[in-house]
Each structure stands twice: as structure tokens, then as C-alpha cells.
C-alpha positions as CSV (number, residue, x, y, z in Angstrom):
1,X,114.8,111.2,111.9
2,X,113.2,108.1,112.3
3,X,109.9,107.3,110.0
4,X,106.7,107.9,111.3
5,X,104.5,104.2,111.4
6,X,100.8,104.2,111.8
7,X,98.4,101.9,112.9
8,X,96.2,100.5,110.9
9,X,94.5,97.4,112.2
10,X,95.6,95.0,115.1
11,X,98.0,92.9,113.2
12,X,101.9,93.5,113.3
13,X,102.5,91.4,110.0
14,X,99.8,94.0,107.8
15,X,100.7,96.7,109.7
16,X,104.3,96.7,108.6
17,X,103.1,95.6,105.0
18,X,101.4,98.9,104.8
19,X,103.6,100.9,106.1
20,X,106.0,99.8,103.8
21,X,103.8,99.8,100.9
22,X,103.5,103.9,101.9
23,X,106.8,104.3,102.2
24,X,107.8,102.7,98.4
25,X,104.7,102.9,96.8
26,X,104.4,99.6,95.2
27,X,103.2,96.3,96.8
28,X,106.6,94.3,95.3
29,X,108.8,96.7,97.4
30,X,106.7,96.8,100.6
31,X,106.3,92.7,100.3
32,X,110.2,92.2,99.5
33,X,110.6,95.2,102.7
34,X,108.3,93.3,105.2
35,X,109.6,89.9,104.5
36,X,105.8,88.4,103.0
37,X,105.2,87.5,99.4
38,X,102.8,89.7,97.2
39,X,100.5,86.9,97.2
40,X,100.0,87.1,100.8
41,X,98.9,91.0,100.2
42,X,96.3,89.5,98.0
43,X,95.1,86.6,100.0
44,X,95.0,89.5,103.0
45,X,92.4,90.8,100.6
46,X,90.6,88.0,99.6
47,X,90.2,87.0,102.7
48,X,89.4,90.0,104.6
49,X,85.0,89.6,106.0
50,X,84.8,92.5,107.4
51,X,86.5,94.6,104.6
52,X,88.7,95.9,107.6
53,X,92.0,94.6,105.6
54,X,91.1,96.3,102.6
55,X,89.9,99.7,104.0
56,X,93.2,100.5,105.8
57,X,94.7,99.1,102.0
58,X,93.0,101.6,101.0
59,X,93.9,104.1,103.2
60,X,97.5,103.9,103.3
61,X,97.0,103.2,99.1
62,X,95.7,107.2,99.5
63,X,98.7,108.2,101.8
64,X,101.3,106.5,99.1
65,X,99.9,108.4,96.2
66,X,99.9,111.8,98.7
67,X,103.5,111.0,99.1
68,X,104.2,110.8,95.5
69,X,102.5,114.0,94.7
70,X,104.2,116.1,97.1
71,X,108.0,114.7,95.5
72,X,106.5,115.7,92.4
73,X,105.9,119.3,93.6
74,X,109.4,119.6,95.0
75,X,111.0,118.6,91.9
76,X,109.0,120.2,90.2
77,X,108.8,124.1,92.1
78,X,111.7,123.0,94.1
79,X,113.8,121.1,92.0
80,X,116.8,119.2,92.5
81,X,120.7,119.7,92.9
82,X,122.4,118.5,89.8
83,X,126.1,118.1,89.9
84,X,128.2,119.3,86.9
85,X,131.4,117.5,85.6
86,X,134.3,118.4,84.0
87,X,136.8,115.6,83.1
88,X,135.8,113.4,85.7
89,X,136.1,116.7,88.2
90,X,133.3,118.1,90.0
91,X,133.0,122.2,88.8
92,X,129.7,123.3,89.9
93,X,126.2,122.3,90.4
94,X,122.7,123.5,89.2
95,X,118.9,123.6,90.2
96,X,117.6,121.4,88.0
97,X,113.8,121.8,87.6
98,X,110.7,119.1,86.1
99,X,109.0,121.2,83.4
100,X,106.7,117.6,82.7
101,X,105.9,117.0,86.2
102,X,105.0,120.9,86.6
103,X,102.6,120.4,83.8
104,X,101.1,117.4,84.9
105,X,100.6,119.1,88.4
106,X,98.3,121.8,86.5
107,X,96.7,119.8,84.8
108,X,95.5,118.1,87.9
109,X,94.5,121.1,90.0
110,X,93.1,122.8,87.2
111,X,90.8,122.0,84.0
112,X,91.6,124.4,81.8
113,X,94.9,123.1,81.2
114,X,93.7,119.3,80.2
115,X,94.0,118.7,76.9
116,X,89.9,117.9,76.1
117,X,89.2,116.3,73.1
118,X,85.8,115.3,72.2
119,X,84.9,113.3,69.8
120,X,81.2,113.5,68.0
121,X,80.2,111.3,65.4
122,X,76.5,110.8,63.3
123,X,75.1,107.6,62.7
124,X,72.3,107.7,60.6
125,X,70.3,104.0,60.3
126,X,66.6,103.8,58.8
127,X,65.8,100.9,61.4
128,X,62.6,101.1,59.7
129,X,64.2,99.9,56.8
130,X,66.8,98.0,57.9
131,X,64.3,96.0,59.7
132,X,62.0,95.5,56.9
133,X,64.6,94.0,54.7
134,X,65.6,91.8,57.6
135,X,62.1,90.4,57.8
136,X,61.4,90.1,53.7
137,X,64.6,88.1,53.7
138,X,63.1,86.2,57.0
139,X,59.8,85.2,55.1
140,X,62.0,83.8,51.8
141,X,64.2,82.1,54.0
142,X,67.3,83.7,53.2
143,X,68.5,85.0,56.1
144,X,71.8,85.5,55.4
145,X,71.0,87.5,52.3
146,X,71.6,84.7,49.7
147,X,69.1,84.5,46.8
């Protein structure tokens, strides 16, 4: 089944960029893929007035990251087909399942599973003070301290 390209803005060049950049995920690989440097991604960018460029970047930037989660939910509910060896001889395969990305997955869809660390410190300055030595060592022109 052939890939499914979308339309993004009324260029062929960009359009091919970013459904490339979709498909891999990465702006090397879609570059390299559609036959442009990265540079010209970036000067696509930079040069983009009406921000049209960089919205549909943006766009298919969200669909690329969609992509990525939904291979790691099948390898991680899914899993994949591992192949077992024996001597050099095929004797079996397994389901082979990601544990990690699992955990990662939860963590994303729900708080309670984030590790939260919080981190509270006291700092306790008499300003008062502080500035009040400032200023005596101002007025004996020893500003640095130095007597």
C-alpha cells in the first residue's frame, strides 16, 4: 500500500520535504529523501513572510511525533517478533515486549506516574543589613571591603 502524501502548501519541492520529514522524523533523512539540503529547510523558514512555511512545518512536525508515538504503543502493548537462534539455525521466535517505552507511555497520559521532585530551599538575607554595610563601606571608600 502506497503512502498516503498530503498537501501542505502550493509548492511541490516543500511539499515532498514534509512529507518526508513525517515519514522519518528527522529533517537530515527527509532532506537526504527529497533531494534538498537541510539548509534549504531552514532558509524555507527564514524566509517564510507569511508564516505559511512554517505553520505546515509545524503541522506535519505534530504528525511526525503522532507517528512515533503510536510505534511506541505497538511495541510496547503489541510488541515485536523476535527470532530465536540455535547454532546459526532458526528454532523459534518470541513476542518481545518494551517494558521502558510502556513506562514512558504512562507517564505521559498520566501524572501520577511522573517521578515529581520538588526542590525547596530558604534563603534568609537581612538586606537591611547587608545594605547598610554596603553603604558604611561606600562612605569610607572601601568598596570592595578593604580597610
Amino acid at each position: 500500500m502506497a503512502k498516503k502524501s498530503y498537501k501542505f502548501i502550493n509548492s511541490k519541492d516543500k511539499n515532498e520535504f514534509l512529507n518526508y520529514y513525517i515519514q522519518f522524523g528527522t529533517i537530515s533523512k527527509a532532506a537526504k529523501k527529497a533531494g534538498i539540503s537541510r539548509q534549504t529547510h531552514y532558509d524555507w523558514l527564514k524566509n517564510d513572510k507569511k508564516g505559511v512555511y512554517h505553520r505546515a512545518f509545524e503541522l506535519a512536525d505534530k504528525m511526525a511525533a503522532d507517528l512515533l508515538e503510536e510505534e511506541a504503543f505497538r511495541r510496547a502493548v503489541e510488541g515485536d517478533t523476535q527470532v530465536i537462534y540455535y547454532k546459526g539455525e532458526e528454532v523459534g521466535r518470541r513476542r518481545v515486549y518494551s517494558d521502558q517505552l510502556l513506562s514512558l507511555l504512562l507517564k505521559g497520559k498520566k501524572p501520577q506516574y511522573r517521578e515529581n521532585a520538588e526542590i525547596t530551599t530558604n534563603v534568609n538575607v537581612e538586606l537591611s543589613d547587608a545594605v547598610g554595610a554596603m553603604r558604611a563601606r561606600i562612605k569610607k571608600g572601601t568598596e570592595n571591603g578593604e580597610e
